[in-house]
C-alpha positions in Angstrom: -17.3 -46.2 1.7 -20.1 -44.5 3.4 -20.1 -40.5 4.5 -20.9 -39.4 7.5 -22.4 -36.3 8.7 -20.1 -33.3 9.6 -20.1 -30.3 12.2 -18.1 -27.5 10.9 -17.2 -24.9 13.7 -16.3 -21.7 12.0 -14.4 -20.6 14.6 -11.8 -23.9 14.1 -11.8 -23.6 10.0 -8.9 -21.6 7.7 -9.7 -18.4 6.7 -7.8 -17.4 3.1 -6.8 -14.0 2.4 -8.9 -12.7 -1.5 -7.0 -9.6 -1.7 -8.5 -6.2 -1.7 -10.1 -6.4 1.3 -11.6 -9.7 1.7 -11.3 -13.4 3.2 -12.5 -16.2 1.9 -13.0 -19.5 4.7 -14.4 -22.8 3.0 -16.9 -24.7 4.9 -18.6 -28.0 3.2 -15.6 -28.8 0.7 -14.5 -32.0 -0.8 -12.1 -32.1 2.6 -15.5 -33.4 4.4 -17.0 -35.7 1.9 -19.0 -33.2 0.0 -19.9 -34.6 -3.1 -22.6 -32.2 -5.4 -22.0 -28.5 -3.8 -19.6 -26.6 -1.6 -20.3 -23.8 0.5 -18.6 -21.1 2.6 -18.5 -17.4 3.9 -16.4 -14.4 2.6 -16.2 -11.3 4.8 -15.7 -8.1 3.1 -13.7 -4.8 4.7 -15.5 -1.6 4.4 -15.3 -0.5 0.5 -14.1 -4.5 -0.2 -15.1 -5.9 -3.8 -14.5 -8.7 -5.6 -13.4 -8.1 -9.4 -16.1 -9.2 -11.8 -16.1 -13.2 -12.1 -18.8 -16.1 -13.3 -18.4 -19.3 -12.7 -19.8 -23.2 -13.9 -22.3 -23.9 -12.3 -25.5 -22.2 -10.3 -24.3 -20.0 -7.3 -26.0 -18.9 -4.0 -25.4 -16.1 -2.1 -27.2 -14.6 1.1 -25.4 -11.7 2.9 -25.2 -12.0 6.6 -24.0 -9.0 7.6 -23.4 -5.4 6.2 -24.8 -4.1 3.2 -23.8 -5.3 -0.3 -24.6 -4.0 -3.8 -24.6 -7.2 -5.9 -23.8 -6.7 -9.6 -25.2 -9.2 -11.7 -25.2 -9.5 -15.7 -24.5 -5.4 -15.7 -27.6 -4.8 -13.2 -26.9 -3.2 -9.8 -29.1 -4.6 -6.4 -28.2 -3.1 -3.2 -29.3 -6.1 -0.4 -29.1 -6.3 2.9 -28.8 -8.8 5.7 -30.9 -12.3 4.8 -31.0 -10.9 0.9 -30.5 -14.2 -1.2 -29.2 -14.2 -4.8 -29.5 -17.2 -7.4 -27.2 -16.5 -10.4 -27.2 -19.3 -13.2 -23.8 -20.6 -14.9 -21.7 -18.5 -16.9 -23.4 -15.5 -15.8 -20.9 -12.1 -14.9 -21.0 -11.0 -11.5 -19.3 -9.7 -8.7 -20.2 -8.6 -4.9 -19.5 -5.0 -3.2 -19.6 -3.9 0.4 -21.9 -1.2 0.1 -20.3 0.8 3.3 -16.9 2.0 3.2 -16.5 1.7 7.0 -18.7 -1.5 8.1 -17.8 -4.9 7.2 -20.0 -7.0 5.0 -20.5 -10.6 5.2 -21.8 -13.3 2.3 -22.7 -17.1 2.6 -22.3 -18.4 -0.2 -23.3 -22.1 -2.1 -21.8 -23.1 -5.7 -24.0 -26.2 -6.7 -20.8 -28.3 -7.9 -17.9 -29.7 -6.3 -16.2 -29.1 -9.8 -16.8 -25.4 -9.2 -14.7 -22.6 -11.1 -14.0 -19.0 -11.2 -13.5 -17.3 -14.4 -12.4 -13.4 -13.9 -13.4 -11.7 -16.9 -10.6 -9.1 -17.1 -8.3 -11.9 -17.6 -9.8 -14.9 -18.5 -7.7 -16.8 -15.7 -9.9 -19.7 -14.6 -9.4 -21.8 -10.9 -11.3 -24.1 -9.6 -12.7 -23.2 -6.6 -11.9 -26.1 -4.4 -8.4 -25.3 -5.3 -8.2 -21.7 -3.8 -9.8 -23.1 -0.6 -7.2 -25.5 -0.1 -4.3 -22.6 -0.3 
């Protein structure tokens, strides 16, 4: 079976409520024939985090819009819009909006569709491609 090219129109995809302040909307996914990475954008409210994670594979993230403080492996980095971070497998990190009244936005690229999130305060693990699909 051969795959074929996709447009994805944010504006048509389902956005997924994170908790605390942020929402989650898969892009390329399994759903489109993706095969070796999956991507997508989470928006942040103002003073939104997400609780401190790593994952199986290599992870992408630019921020788009807002100002984020990325902490990664114990290390704060306050970015800004176009601000790209690689972080390697298995390595502890989470993402903050920096502003407690503008909203932050992240594009983000995990380099496997097998892709999952371990949150270190529990240990809980999910695959990624899983949570989009809620």
């Amino acid at each position: 079976m051969a795959l074929q090219a996709t447009v994805l129109r944010l504006a048509t995809m389902q956005t997924n409520e994170r908790g605390g302040g942020a929402r989650t909307t898969p892009l390329v996914t399994r759903a489109c024939g993706a095969t070796s990475m999956i991507n997508g954008i989470t928006a942040f409210d103002g003073g939104a985090s997400i609780g401190l994670h790593h994952h199986n594979c290599e992870e992408s993230v630019m921020v788009l819009e807002g100002h984020a403080i990325a902490e990664i492996d114990g290390v704060r980095h306050e970015l800004g819009p176009n601000d790209t971070t690689w972080i390697p497998a298995n390595v502890p990190h989470r993402f903050l909006n920096a502003s407690s009244a503008e909203p932050m936005r992240i594009f983000w690229t995990y380099a496997s569709v097998d892709a999952t999130r371990t949150m270190d305060a529990t240990g809980e693990t999910r695959t990624i491609d899983a949570e989009h699909a809620k």
